[in-house]
N, C-alpha and C positions, 0 to 999 in steps of 0.2 A: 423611820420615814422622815426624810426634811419636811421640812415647810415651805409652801408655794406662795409664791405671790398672791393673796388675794385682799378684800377690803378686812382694814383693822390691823393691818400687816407691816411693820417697820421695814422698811428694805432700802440695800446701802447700794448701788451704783456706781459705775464711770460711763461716761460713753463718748461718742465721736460722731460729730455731723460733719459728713464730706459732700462734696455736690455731686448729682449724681452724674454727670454728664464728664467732667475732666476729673473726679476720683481725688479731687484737691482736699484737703481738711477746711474746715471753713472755722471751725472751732470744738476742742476737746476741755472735758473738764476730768482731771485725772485724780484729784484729791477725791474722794467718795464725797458722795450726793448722797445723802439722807431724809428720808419721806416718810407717812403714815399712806399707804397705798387707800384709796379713798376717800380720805379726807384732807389732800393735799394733791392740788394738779398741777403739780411742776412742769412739769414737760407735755407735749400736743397729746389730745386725748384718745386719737390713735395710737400712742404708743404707751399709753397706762393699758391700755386694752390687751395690745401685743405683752406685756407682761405679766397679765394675768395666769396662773398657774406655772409660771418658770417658776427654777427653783435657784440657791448660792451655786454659783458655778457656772449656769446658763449663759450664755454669751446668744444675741440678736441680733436680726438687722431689720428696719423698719422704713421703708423707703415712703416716703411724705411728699407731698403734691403744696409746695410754698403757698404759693398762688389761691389753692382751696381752704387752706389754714390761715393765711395772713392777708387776704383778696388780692384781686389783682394790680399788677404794677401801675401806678398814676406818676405821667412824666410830667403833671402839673405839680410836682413834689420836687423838680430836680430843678435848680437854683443857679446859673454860674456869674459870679458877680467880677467886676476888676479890684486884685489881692490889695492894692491899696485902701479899699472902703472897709476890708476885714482886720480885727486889731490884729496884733501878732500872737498871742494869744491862741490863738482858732488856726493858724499855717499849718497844720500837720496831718496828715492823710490820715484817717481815723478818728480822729478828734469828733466827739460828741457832743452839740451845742445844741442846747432849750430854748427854743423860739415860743413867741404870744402870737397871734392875730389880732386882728382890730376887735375881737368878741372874746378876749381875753383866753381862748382855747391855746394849750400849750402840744406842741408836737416836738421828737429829738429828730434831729439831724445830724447825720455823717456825713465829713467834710471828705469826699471820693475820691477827688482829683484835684491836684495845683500845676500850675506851669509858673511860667516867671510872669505872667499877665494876671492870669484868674484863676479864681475859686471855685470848685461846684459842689455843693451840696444837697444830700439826699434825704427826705422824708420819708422815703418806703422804711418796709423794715427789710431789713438783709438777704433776708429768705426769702421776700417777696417776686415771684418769679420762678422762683428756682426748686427744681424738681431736687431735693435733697437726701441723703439715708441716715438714718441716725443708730450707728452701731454699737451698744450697750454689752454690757458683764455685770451680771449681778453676781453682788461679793458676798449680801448678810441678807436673808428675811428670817425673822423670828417675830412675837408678838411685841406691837409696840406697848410700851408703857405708858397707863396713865397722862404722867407729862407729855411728853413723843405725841400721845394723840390730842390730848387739848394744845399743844403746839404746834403740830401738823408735820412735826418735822424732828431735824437731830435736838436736841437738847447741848449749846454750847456752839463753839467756835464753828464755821464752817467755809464751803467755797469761795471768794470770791468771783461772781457768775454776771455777767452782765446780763438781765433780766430782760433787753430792750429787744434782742435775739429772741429771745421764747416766746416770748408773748406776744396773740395775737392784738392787730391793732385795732 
């Protein structure tokens, strides 16, 4: 009998978040994702839940309500400035820049949209809004080791994951 996903459980992952409405990829991590199932909540806790008892091989789909995981969209977060006052530095559609407020709180921001005039950037997080599916394949569960669980996770090299996407804000 394999081993099922449950707490105390190393499990190695890929998955895909598409939107759910145009079916677009919004972002895939295809190098394996490695966890300690309960003591490492990488991903929205609907979908640690939706994993529980898959086994290597399982492949899911886990359709996510952005909005309820990340609140809802605030258009007092969306910014367009004229491209002169932005350095050149920051021109590029995706570019993620660390802003302060005057109470020294730091929020990221994705630069959305440029024309030949202006700037806009966003303070939402990406998902926010958006009715999303996140389609997963578990590749390995077996018992984490020791290390694996006082680490929470793979032991050594691993995805690079922009973290600004998953986490709730």
């Amino acid at each position: 009998m394999s081993d099922t996903v449950r707490d105390g459980k190393f499990v190695e992952l890929t998955y895909e978040v598409t939107d759910g409405k145009s079916g677009h990829v919004l972002t895939r991590v295809e190098f394996p994702l490695g966890y300690v199932h309960g003591h490492n909540e990488i991903l929205a806790p609907s979908v640690h839940k939706e994993l529980e008892g898959k086994a290597a091989g399982d492949a899911i789909e886990v359709p996510i309500d952005g909005s309820r995981i990340f609140g809802p969209r605030d258009e007092s977060l969306v910014f367009t400035d004229d491209i002169g006052n932005v350095p050149e530095e920051y021109r590029q559609v995706g570019t993620s820049i660390l802003m302060e407020n005057d109470k020294g709180q730091t929020r990221s921001f994705l630069v959305t949209r440029i024309d030949d005039e202006t700037l806009t950037v966003d303070g939402n997080n990406p998902l926010c809004g958006r009715a999303v599916v996140f389609r997963l394949r578990i590749l390995t569960v077996r018992d984490a080791t020791d290390a694996e669980t006082k680490a929470g996770g793979a032991i050594g090299a691993g995805p690079d994951i922009d973290p600004a996407i998953m986490r709730p804000v």
